[in-house]
C-alpha positions in Angstrom: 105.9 95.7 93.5 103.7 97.2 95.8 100.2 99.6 94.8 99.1 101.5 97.4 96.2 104.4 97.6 95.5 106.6 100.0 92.2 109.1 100.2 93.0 112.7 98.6 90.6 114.6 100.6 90.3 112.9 103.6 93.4 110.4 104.3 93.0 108.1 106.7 95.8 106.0 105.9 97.4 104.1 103.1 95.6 100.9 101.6 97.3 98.2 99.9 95.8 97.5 96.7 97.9 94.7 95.5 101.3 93.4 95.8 103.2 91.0 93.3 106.8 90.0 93.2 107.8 91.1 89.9 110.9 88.8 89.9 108.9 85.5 89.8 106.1 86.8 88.1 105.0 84.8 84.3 106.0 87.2 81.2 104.6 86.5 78.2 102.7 88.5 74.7 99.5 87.5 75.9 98.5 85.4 78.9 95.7 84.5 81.3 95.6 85.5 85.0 93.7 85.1 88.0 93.3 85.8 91.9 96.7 83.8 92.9 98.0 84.2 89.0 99.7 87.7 88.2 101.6 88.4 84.6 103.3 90.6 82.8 102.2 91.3 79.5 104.8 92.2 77.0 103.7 94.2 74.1 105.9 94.9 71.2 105.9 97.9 69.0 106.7 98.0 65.0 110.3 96.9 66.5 111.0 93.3 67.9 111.6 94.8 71.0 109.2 95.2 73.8 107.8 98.9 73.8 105.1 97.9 77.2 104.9 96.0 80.2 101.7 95.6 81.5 101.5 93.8 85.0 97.8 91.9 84.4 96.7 91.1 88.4 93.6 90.5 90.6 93.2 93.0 93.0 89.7 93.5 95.3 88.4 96.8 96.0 85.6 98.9 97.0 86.8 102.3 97.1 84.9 105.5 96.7 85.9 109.0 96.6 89.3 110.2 95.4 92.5 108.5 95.7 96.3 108.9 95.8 97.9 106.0 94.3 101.5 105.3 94.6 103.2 102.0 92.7 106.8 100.8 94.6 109.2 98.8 92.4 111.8 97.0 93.8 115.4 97.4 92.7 115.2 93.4 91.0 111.9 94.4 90.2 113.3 97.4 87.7 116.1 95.4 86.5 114.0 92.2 85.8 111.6 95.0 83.8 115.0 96.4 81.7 115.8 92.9 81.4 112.4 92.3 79.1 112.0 95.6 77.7 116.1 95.7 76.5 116.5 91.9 75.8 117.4 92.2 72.0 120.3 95.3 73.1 121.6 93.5 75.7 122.2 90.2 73.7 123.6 93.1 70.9 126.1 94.0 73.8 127.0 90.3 74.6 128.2 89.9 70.9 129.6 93.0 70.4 131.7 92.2 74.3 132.2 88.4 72.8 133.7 89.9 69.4 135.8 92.7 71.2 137.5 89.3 73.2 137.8 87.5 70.9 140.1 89.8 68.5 142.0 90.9 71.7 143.0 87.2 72.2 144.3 86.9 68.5 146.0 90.2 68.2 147.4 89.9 72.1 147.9 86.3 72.6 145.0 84.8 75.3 147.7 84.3 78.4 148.2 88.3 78.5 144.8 89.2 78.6 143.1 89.6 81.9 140.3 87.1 83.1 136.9 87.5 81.7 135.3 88.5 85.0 137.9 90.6 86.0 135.6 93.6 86.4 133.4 91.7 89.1 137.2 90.9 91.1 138.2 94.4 90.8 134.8 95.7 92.3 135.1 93.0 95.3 138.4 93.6 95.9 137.2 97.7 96.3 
């Protein structure tokens, strides 16, 4: 993830504020960071699952005036993000996929259904 900011009056070019790799980056409910230490803090709502991310990071500045700022996420980035925000319906999805298998298999017989991953071979083979 990339924060940039760029003057709103007078722009004289975009300055990058901070940059963290989102994908490698420490998650956690409530953590300690510094200059080379980013996080992500994960805050839950009244639900077990996570209603916030908050990316906790050291960034120097001495800026005056008014700013644009812009915040890039990286495809990875968003899907590591979903990942930690979604974690209790996904695993909801993997049982409910797991369950849907497993009474194919007994009502079909396991040898006529197709392979697990068969979804990933018919995308590479398109």
């Amino acid at each position: 993830m990339r924060i940039t900011a760029a003057g709103w009056a007078r722009n004289h070019g975009e300055v990058t504020i901070t940059e963290v790799d989102l994908t490698t980056v420490k998650a956690e409910e409530s953590l300690t960071f510094g200059v080379n230490n980013p996080g992500l803090v994960l805050s839950k709502g009244w639900s077990r699952n996570v209603r916030q991310i908050q990316l906790c990071c050291y960034a120097p500045m001495r800026f005056t005036g008014d700013y644009a700022v812009r915040v890039t996420l990286e495809k990875e980035e968003i899907a590591r993000l979903y990942a930690l925000t979604h974690a209790a319906e996904i695993e909801q999805l993997r049982r409910a996929q797991s369950a849907v298998r497993e009474a194919s298999e007994f009502v079909l017989g396991a040898d006529e259904l197709p392979p697990a991953n068969s979804a990933d071979t018919f995308a590479a083979a398109n």
